[in-house]
N, CA and C of each residue as an Amber inpcrd file, in Angstrom:
protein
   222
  92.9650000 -43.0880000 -10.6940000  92.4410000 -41.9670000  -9.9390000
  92.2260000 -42.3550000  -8.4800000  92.2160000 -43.8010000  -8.2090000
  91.3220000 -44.3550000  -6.9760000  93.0560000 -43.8690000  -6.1070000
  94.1630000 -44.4770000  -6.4120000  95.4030000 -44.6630000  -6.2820000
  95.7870000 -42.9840000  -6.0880000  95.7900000 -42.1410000  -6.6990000
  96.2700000 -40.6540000  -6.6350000  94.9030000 -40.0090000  -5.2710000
  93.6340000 -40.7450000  -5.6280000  93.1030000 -39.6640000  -4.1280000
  93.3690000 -40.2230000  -3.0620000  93.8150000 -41.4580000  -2.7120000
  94.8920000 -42.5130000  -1.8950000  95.8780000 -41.3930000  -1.2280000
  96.9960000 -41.5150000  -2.2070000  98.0930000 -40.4760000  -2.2450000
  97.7060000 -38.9010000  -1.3820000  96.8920000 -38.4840000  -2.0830000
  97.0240000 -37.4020000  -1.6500000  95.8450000 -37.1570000  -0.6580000
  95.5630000 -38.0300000   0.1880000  94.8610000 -37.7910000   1.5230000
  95.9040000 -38.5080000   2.4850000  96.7290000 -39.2420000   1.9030000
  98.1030000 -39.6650000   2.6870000  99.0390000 -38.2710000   2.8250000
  99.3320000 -37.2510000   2.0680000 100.2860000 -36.7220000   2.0420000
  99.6920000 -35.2410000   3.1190000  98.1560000 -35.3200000   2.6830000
  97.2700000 -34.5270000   3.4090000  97.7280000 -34.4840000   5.2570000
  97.4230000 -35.9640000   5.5530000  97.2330000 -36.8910000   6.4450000
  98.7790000 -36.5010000   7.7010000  99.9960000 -36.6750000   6.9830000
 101.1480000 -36.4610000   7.5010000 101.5960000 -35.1270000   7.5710000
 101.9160000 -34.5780000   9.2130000 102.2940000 -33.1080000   9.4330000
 103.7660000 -32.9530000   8.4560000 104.5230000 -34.1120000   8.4780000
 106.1060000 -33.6020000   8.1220000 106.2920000 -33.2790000   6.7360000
 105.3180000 -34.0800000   5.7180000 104.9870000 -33.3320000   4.2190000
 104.9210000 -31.9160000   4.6400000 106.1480000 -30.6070000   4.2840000
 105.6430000 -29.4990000   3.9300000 105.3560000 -28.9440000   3.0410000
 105.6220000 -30.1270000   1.7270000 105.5220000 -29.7790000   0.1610000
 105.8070000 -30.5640000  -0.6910000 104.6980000 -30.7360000  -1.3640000
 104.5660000 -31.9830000  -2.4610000 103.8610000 -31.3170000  -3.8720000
 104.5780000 -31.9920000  -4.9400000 104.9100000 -31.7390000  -5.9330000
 104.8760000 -32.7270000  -6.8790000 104.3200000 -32.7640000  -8.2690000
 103.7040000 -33.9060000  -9.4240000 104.6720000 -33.7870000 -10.1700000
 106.0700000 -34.4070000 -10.7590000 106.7330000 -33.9100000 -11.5310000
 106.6790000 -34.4270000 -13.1000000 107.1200000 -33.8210000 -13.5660000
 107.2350000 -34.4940000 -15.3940000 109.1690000 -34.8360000 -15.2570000
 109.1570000 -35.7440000 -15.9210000 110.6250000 -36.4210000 -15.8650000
 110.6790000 -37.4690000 -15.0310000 111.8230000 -37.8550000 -14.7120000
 112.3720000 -39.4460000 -14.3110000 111.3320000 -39.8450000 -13.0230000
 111.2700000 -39.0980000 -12.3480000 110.6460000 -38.9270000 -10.5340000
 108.9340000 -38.6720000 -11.0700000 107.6540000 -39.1520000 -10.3440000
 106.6650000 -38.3750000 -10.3360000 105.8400000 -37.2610000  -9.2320000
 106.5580000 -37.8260000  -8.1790000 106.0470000 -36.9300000  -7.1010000
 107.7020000 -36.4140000  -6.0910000 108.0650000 -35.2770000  -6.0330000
 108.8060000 -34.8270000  -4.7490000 107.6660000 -34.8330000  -3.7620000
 108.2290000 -35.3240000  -2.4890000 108.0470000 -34.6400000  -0.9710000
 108.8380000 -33.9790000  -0.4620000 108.9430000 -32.6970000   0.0360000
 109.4910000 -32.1350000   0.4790000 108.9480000 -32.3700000   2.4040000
 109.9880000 -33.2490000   3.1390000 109.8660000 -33.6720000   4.5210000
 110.7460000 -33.1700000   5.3150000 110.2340000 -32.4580000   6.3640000
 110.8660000 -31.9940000   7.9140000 110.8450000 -32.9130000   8.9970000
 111.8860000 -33.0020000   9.1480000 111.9670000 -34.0260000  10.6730000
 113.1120000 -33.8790000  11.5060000 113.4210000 -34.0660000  12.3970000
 114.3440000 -33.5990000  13.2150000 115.7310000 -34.9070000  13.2540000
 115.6040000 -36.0900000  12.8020000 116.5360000 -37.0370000  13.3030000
 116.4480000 -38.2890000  11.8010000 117.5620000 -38.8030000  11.2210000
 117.0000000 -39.9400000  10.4920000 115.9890000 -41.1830000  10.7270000
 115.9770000 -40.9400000  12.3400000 115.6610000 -42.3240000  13.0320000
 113.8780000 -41.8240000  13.0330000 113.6650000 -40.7580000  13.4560000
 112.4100000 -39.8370000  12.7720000 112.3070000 -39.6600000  11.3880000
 112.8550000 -39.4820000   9.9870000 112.4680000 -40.1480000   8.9780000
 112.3970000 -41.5210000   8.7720000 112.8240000 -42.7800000   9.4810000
 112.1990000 -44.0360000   9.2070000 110.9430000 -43.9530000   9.8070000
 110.3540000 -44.1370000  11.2560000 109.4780000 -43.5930000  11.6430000
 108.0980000 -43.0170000  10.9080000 108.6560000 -41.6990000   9.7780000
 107.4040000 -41.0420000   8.9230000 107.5210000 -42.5640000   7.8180000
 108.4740000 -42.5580000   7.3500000 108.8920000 -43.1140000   6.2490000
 107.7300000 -44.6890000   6.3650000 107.8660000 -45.4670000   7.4110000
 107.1000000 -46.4270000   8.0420000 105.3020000 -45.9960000   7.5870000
 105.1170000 -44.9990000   8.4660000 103.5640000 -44.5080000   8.0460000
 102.7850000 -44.0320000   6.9640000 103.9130000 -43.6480000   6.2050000
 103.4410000 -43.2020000   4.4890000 103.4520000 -44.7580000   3.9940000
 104.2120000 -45.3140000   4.3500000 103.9610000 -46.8570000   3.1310000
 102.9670000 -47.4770000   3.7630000 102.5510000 -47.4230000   4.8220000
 101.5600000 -47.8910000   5.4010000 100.3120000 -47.4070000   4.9420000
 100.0460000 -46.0890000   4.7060000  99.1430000 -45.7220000   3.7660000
  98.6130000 -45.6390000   2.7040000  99.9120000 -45.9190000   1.5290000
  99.7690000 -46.0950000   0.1890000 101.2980000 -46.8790000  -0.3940000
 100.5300000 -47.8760000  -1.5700000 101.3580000 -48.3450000  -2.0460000
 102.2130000 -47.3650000  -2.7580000 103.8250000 -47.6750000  -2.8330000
 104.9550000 -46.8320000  -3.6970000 105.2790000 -48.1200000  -4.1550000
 106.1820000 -47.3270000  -5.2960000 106.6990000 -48.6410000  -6.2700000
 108.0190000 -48.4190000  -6.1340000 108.7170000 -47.1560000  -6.1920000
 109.9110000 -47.0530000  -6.1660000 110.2760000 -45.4000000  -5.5090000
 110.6930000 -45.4140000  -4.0810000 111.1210000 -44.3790000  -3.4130000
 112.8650000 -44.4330000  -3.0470000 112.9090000 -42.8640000  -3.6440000
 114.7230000 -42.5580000  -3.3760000 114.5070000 -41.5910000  -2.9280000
 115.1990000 -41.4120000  -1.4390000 115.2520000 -40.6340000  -0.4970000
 116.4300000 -39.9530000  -0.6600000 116.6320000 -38.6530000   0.1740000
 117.6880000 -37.8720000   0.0240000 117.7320000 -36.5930000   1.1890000
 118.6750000 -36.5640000   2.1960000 119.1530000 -35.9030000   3.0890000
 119.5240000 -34.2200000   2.7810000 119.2330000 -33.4480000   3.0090000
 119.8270000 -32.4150000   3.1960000 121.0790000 -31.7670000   4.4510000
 121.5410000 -31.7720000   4.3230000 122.4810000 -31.5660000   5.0540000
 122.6560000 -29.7890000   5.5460000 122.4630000 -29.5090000   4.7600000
 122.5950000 -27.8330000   5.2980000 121.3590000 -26.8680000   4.6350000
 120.9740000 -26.3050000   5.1910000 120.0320000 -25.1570000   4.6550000
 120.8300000 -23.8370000   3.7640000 121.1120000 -23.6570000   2.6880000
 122.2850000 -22.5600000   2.2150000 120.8110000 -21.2010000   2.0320000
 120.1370000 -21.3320000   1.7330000 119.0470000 -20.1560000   1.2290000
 117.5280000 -20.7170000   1.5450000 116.9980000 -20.3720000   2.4120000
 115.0150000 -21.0160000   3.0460000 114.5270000 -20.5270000   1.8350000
 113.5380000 -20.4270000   1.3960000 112.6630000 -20.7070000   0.5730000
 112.1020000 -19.4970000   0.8420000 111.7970000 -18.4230000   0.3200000
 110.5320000 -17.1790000   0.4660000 109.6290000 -17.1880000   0.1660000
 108.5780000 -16.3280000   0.0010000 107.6120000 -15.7470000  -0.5840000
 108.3120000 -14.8990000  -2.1410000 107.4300000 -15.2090000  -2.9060000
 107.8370000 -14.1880000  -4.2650000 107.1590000 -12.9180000  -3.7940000
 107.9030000 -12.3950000  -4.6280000 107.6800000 -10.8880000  -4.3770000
 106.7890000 -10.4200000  -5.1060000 105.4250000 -10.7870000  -5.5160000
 104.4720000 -10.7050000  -6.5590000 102.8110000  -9.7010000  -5.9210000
């Protein structure tokens, strides 16, 4: 618990987290990160490990935006 309120005053902490997520399956946490340049994700990438230990992070690029994300229609 000491380790997860760690985490999530780190994820709090960083503007480029716009969305984080606890998953069930292989992965336990997505971040969903905005940044403008790769050289600006090492940069964030640098300050999150600096904040909390990870054991095993796999990163992954988006390359194109095909559909943004909405609001549900609820």
């Amino acid at each position: 618990s000491d380790w997860l309120d760690r985490f999530s005053a780190a994820v709090d902490s960083l503007p480029e987290i716009v969305e984080a997520h606890r998953l069930a399956g292989e992965a336990d946490y997505l971040l969903k990160v905005q940044v403008a340049s790769a050289a600006d994700y090492d940069r964030f990438y640098r300050r999150l490990i600096d904040c909390i230990d990870l054991y095993d992070v796999t990163s992954q690029l988006s390359m194109e935006t095909i559909k943004p994300s909405a609001p549900l229609p609820v």
